[in-house]
Short mmCIF file of the C-alpha atoms (twelve columns), coordinates in Angstrom:
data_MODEL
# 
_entry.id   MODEL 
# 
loop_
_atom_site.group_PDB 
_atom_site.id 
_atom_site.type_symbol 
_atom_site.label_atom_id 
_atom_site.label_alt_id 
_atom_site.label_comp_id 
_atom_site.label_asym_id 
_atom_site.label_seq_id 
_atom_site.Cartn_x 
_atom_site.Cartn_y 
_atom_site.Cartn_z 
_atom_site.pdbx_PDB_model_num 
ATOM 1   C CA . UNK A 1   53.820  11.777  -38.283 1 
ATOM 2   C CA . UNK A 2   53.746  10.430  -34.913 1 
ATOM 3   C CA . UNK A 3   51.139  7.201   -33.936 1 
ATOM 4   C CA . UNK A 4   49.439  9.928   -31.315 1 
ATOM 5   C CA . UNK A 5   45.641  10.579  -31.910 1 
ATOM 6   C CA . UNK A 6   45.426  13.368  -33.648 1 
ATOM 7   C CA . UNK A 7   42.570  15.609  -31.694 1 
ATOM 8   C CA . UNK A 8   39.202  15.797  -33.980 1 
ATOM 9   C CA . UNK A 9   40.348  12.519  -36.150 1 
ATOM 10  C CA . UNK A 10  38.725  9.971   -33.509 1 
ATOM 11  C CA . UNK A 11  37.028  6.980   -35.116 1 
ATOM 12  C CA . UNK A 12  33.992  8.207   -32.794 1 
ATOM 13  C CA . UNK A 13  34.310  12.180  -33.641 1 
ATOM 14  C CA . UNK A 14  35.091  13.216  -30.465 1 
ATOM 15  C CA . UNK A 15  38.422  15.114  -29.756 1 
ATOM 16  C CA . UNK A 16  39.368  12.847  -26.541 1 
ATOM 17  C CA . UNK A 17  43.051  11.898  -27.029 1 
ATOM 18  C CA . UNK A 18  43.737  8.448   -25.358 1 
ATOM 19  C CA . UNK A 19  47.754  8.046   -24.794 1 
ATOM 20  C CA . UNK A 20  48.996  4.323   -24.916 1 
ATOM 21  C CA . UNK A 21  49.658  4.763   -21.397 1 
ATOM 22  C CA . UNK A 22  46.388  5.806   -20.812 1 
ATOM 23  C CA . UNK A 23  45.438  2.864   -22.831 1 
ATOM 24  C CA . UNK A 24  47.724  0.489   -20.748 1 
ATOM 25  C CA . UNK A 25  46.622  2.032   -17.187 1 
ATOM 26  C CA . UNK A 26  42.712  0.828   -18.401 1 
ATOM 27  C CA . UNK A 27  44.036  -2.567  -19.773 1 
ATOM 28  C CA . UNK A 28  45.591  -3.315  -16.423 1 
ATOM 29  C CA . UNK A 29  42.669  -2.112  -14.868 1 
ATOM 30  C CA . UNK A 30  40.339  -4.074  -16.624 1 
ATOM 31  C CA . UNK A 31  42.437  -7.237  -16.408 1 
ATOM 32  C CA . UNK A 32  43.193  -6.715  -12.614 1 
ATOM 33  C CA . UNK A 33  39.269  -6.306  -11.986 1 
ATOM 34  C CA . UNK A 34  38.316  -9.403  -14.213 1 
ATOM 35  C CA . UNK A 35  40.592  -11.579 -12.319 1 
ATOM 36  C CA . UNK A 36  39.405  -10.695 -8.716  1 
ATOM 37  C CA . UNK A 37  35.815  -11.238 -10.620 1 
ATOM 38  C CA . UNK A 38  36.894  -14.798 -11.656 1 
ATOM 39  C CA . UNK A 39  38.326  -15.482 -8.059  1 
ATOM 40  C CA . UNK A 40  35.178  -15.163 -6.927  1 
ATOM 41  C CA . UNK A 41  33.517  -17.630 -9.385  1 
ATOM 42  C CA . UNK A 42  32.749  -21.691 -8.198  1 
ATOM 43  C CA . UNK A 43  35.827  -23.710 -9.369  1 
ATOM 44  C CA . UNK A 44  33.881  -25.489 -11.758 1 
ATOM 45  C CA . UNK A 45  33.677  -21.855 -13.605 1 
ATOM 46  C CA . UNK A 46  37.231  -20.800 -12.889 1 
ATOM 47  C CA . UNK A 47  38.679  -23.614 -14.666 1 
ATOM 48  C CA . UNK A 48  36.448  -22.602 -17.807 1 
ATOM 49  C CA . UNK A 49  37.883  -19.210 -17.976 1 
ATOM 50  C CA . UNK A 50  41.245  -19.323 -18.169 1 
ATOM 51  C CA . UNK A 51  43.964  -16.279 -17.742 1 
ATOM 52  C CA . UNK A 52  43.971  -16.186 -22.029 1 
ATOM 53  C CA . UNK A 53  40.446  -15.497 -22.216 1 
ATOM 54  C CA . UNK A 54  40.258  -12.541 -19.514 1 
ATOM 55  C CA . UNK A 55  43.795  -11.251 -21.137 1 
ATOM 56  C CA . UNK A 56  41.240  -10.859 -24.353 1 
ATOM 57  C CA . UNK A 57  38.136  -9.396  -22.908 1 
ATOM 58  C CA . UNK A 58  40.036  -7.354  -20.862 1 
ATOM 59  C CA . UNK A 59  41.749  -5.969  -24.474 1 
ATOM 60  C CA . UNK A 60  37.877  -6.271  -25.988 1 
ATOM 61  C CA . UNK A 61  36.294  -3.857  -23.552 1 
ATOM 62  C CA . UNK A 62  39.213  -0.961  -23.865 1 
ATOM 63  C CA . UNK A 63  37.101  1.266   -26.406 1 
ATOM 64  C CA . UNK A 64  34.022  0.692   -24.542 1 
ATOM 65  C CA . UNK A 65  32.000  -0.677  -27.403 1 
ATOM 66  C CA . UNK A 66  30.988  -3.932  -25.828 1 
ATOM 67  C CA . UNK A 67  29.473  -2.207  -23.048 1 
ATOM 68  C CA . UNK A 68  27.318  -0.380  -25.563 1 
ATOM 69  C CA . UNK A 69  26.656  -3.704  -27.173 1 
ATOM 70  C CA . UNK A 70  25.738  -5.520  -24.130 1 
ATOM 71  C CA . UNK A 71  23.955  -2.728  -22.924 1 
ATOM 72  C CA . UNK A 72  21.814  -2.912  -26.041 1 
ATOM 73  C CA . UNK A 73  21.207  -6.386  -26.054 1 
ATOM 74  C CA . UNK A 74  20.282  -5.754  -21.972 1 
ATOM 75  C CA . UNK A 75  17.523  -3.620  -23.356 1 
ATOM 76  C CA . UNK A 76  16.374  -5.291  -25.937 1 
ATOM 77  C CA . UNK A 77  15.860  -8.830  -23.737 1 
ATOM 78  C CA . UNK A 78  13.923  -6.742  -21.135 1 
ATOM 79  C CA . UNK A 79  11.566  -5.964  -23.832 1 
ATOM 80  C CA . UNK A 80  11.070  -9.237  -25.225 1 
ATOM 81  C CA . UNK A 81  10.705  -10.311 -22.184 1 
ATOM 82  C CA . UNK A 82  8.033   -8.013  -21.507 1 
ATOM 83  C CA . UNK A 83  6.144   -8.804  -24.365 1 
ATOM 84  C CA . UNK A 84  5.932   -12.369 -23.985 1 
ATOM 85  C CA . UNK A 85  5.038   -11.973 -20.200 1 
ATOM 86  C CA . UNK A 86  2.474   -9.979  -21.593 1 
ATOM 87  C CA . UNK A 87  1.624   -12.313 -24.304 1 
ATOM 88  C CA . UNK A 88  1.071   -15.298 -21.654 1 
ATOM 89  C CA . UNK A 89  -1.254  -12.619 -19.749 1 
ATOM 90  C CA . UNK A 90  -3.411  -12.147 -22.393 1 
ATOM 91  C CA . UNK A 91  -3.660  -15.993 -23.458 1 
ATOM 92  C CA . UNK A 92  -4.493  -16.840 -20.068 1 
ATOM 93  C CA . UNK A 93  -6.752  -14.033 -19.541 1 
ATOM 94  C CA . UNK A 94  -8.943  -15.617 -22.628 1 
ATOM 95  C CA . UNK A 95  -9.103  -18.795 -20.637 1 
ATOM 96  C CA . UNK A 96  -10.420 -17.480 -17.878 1 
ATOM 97  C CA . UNK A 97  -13.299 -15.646 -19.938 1 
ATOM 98  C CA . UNK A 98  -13.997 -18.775 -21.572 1 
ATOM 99  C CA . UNK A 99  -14.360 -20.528 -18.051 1 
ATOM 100 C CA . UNK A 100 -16.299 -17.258 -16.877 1 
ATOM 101 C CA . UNK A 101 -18.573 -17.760 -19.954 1 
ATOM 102 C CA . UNK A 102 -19.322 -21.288 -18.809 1 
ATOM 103 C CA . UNK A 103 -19.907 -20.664 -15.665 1 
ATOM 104 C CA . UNK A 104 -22.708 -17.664 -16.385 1 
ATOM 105 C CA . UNK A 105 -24.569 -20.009 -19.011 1 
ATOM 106 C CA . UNK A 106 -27.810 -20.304 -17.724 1 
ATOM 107 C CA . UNK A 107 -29.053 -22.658 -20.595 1 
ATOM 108 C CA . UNK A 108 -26.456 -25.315 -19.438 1 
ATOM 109 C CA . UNK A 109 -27.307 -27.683 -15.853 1 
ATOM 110 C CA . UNK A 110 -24.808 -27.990 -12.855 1 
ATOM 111 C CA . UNK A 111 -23.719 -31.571 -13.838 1 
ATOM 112 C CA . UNK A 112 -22.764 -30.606 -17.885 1 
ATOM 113 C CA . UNK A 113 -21.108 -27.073 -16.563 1 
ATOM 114 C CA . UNK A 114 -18.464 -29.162 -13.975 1 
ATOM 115 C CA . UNK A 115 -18.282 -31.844 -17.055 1 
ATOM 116 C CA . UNK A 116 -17.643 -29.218 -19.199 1 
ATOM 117 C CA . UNK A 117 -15.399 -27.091 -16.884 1 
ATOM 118 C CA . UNK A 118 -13.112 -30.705 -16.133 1 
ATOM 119 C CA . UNK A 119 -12.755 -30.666 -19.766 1 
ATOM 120 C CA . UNK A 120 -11.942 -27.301 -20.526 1 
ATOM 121 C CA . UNK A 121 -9.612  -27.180 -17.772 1 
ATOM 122 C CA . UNK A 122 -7.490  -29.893 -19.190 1 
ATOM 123 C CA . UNK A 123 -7.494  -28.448 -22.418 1 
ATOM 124 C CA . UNK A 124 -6.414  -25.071 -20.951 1 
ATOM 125 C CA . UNK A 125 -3.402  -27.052 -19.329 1 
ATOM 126 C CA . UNK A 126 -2.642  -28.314 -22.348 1 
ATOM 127 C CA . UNK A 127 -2.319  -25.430 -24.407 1 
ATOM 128 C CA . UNK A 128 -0.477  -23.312 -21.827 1 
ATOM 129 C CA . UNK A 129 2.266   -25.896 -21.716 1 
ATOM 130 C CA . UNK A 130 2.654   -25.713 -25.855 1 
ATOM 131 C CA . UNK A 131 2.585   -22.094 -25.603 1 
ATOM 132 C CA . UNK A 132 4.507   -22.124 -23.296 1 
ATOM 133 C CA . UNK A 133 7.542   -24.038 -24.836 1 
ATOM 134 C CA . UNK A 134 6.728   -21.904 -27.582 1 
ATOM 135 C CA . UNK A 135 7.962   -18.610 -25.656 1 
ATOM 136 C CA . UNK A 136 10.798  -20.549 -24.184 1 
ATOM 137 C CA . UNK A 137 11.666  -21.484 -27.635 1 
ATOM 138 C CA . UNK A 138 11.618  -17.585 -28.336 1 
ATOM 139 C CA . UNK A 139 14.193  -17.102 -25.882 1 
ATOM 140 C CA . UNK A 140 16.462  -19.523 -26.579 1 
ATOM 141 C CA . UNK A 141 16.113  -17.958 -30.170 1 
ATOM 142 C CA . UNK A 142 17.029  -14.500 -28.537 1 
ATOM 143 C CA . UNK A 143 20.042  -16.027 -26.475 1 
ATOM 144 C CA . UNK A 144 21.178  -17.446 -29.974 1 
ATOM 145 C CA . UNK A 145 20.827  -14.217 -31.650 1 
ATOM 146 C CA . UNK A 146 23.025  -12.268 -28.589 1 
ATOM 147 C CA . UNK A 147 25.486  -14.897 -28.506 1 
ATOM 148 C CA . UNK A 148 26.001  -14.233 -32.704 1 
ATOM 149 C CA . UNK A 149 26.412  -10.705 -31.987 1 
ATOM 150 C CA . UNK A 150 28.957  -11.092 -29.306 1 
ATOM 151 C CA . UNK A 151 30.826  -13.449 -31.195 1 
ATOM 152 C CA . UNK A 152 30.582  -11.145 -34.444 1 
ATOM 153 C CA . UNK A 153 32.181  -8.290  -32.171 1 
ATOM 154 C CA . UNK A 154 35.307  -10.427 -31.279 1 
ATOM 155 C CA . UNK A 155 34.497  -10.628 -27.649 1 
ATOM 156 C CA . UNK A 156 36.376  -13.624 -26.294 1 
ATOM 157 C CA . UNK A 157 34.575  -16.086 -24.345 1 
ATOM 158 C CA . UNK A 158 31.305  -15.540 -26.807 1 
ATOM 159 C CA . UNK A 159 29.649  -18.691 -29.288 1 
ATOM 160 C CA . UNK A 160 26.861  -19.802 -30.249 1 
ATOM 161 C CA . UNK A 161 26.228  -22.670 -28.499 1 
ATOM 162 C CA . UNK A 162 23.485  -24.515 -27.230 1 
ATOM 163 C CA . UNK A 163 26.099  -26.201 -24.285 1 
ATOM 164 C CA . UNK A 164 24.409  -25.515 -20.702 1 
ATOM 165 C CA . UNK A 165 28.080  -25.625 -19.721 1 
ATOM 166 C CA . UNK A 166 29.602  -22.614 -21.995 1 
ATOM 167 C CA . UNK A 167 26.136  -20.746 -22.074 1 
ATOM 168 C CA . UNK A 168 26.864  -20.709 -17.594 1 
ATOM 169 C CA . UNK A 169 30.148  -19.162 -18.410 1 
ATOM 170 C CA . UNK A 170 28.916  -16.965 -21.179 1 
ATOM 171 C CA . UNK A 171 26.482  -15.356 -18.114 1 
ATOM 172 C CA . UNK A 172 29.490  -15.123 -16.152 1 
ATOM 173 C CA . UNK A 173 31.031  -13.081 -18.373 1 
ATOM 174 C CA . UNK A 174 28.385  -11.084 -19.270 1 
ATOM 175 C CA . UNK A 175 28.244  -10.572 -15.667 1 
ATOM 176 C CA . UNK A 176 31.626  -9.510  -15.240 1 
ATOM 177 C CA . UNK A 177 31.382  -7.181  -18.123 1 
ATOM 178 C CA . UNK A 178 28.000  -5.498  -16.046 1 
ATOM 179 C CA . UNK A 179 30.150  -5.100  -13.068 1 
ATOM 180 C CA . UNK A 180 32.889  -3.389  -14.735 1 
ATOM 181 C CA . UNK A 181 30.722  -1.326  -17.001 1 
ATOM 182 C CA . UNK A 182 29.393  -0.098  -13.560 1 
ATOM 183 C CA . UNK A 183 33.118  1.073   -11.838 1 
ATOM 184 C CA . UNK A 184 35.202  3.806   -12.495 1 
ATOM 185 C CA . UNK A 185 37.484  3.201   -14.899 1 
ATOM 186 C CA . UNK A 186 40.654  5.237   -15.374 1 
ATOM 187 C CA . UNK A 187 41.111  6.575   -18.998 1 
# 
């Protein structure tokens, strides 16, 4: 039996037949396109992602599942992030009834309001900056958790590290695998 796909036996179901030339025309392709991409990139960057590691993300990306992946993991950061915006709306929506509140007390004189309101204020402060660093601790959580993913999917380039350095080139490459995700590729 020849090593040809065999129509109707893809891993995915469909019937598309991919020839190893077809497969070599697209790993050109890809490689070509990362490397103008990494051109393009500060030299601090370039020297961070050498010709090895675009050699394997170019081989990573030929069957299309790490776009789906990253495409996924797009999605679900937009709706985290949505959430917690919405999450910081709400908590500073109760501080501003709670000032409103103190403000329409009638029972309570000028002086003791502004005393009141100083405090209150502070407090507020206070507690926005813990919940705060309590959402950014969510994220980082969430860049963890995509990093894991990317790294259990073999793509090249992907750890999970808490290094500003690597996590600047990890974007990169996320970036680059956006861009391509976005041209026509040849099949």
């Amino acid at each position: 039996m020849s090593s040809e796909l065999i129509p109707g036996l893809g891993c995915d179901g469909l019937d598309d037949i991919i020839s190893p030339e077809d497969l070599q025309r697209k790993l050109y392709f890809l490689n070509e396109q990362l490397q103008i991409m990494a051109k393009d990139l500060p030299p601090k960057y370039q020297q961070r992602i050498p010709n090895e590691l675009l050699c394997g993300l170019a081989e990573s990306l030929l069957d299309n599942t790490v776009f789906g992946i990253v495409d996924n993991l797009m999605d679900i950061q937009h709706v985290t992030e949505k959430q917690l915006f919405q999450q910081r709306l709400q908590f500073m929506n109760k501080h501003s009834s709670s000032l409103q509140e103190l403000s329409s007390a009638t029972h309570i004189d000028e002086e003791t309001k502004a005393k009141h309101r100083a405090l209150m204020q502070a407090s507020h402060k206070k507690e926005l900056q813990l919940f705060d660093m309590k959402l950014v601790t969510e994220l980082d959580k969430k860049v963890s958790d995509q990093q894991r993913i990317l790294e259990m999917a073999g793509v090249p380039g992907f750890e999970v590290t808490n290094d500003p350095v690597k996590i600047q080139v990890q974007i990169r490459l996320l970036d680059f695998i956006l861009r391509l995700s976005q041209m026509q590729q040849p099949t």
